[in-house]
C-alpha positions in Angstrom: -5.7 7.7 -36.4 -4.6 4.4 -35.5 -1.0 3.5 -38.1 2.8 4.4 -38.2 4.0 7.7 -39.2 6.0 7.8 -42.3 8.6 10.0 -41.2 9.5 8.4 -38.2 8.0 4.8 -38.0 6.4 5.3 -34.5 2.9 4.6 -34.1 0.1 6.7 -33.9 -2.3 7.1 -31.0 -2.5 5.2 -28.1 -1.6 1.6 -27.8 -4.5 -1.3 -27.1 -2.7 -1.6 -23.7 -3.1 1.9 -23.1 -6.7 1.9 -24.0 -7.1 -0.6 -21.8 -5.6 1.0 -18.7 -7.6 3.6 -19.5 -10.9 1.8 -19.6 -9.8 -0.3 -16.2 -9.4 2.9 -14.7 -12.8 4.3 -15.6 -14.6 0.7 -14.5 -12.7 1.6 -11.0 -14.1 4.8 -10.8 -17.4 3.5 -11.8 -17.1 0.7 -9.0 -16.2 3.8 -6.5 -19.3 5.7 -7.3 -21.8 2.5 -7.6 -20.2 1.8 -3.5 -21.4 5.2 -2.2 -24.5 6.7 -0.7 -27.3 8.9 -2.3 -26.4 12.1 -0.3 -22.5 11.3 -1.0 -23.4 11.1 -4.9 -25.4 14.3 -4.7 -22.0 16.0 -3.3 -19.9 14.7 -6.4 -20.3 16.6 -10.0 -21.5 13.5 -11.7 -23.4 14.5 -14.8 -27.4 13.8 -14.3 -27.3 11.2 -17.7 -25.1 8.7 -15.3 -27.7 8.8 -12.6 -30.2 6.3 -13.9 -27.0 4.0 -14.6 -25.4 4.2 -11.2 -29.1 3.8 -9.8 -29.7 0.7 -11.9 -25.9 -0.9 -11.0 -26.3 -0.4 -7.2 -30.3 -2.4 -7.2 -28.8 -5.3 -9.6 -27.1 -7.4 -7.0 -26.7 -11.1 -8.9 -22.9 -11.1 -9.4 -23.0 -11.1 -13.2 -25.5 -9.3 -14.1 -24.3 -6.8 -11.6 -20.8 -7.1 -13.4 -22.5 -7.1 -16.7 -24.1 -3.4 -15.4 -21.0 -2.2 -14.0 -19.1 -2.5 -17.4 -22.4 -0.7 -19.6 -21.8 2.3 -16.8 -18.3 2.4 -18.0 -18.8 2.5 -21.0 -21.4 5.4 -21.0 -18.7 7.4 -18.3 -16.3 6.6 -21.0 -18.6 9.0 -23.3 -18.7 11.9 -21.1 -15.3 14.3 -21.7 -11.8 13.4 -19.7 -12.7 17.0 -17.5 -15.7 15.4 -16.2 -13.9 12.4 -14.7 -11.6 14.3 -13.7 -13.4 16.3 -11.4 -15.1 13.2 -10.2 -11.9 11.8 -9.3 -11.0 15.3 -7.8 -13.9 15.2 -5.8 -13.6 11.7 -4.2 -9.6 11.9 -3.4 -9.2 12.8 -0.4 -5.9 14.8 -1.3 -7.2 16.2 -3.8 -7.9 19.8 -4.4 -11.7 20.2 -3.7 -11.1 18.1 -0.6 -8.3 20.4 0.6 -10.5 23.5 0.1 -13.3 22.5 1.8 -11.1 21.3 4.9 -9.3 24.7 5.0 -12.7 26.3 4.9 -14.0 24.4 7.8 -10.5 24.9 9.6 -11.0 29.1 9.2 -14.7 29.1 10.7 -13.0 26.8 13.4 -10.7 29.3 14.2 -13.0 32.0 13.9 -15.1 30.1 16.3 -12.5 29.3 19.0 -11.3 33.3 18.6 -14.9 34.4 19.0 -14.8 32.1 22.4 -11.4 33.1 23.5 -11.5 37.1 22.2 -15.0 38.3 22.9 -15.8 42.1 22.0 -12.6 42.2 20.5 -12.9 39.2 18.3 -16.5 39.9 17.3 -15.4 43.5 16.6 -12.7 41.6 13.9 -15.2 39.9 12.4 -17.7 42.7 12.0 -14.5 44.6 10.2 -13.9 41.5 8.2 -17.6 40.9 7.3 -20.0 43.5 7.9 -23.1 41.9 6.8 -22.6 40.0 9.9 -25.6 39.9 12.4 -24.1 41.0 15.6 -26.6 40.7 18.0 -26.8 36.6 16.4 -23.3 36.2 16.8 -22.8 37.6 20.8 -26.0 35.6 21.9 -24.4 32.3 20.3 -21.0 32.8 22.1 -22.7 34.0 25.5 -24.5 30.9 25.1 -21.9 28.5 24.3 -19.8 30.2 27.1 -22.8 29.5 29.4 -23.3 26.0 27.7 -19.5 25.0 28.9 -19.8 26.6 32.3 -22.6 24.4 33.0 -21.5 20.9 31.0 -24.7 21.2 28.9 -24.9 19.4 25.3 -22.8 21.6 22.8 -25.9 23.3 21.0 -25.2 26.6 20.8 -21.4 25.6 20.0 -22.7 24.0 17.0 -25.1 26.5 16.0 -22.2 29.3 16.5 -20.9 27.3 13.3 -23.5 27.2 11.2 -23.3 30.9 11.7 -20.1 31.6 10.8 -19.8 29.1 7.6 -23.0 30.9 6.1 -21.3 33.8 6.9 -17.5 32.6 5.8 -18.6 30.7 3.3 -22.0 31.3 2.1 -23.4 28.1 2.9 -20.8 26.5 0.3 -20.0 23.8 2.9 -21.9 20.3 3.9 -24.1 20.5 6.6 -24.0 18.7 9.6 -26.0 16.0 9.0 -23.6 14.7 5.7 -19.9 13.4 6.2 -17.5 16.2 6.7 -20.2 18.4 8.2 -19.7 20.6 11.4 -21.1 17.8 14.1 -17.5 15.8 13.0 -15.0 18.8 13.4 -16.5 20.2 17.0 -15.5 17.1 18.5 -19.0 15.9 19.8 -21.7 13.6 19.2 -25.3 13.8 19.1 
């Protein structure tokens, strides 16, 4: 692939340099996934073959062989097709798309939540409308509770179980749960 083209002169494919940026970029990435967690990897669409490698990188710690490790899991992420990476990266920007989905899902069962609160029979009434596979009677005990739960300056439990109920119900469970980064114990404000 690599030449000039006769009819023009230019070169064909990309340049070393390019090739290089290219594989930099990848060794990033692979540095990126190699720094995070078990239950953060699980999150990420990383194909099951890198696994064992990003395993084996993270338990090497001696500086070059840990280097040495880092460039043979670039070079296997190298293998897998652009769309993979790409959804890799997608997944750990923070701007990027799958990011900005799952925070405008969390921001709707918010609101949903704090209308629920605010609304009462009228609100739940809404939601029913919206979602009729919704379990009423769940739904009014949580918000009586979590009504009661403020009155009385008692530990948000029902506030974050009213949550869990409406993102199964929003979002079919599609969302992280509490106990991972980015699950509901971060957005209602309180700590356990």
């Amino acid at each position: 692939m690599r030449g000039r083209d006769e009819d023009t002169g230019e070169f064909l494919g990309p340049s070393r340099s390019q090739n290089r940026r290219e594989a930099l970029e990848v060794l990033a990435l692979g540095e990126k996934l190699v720094s995070l967690t078990e239950a953060q990897l699980a999150k990420l669409p990383v194909p099951e073959s890198l696994l064992p490698h990003i395993r084996e990188c993270k338990r090497i710690t001696a500086n070059i062989a840990h280097k040495r490790q880092l460039a043979f899991l670039a070079k296997q992420m190298r293998r897998e097709d652009d769309e993979v990476l790409e959804r890799i990266r997608d997944a750990l920007d923070e701007s990027g798309d799958a990011a900005r989905r799952e925070i405008a899902a969390m921001h709707r069962v918010e609101a949903w939540r704090e209308r629920l609160l605010e609304g009462g029979d009228a609100a739940l009434a809404q939601l029913l409308d919206e979602y009729p596979t919704a379990d009423r009677q769940q739904l009014r005990q949580l918000v009586r509770n979590t009504l009661e739960e403020r009155k009385r300056n008692k530990p948000p439990r029902s506030f974050r179980e009213l949550y869990r109920a409406l993102r199964d119900l929003l979002l079919g469970g599609a969302v992280a749960d509490a106990d991972e980064p980015g699950g509901d114990d971060a957005e209602d404000g309180f700590e356990t």
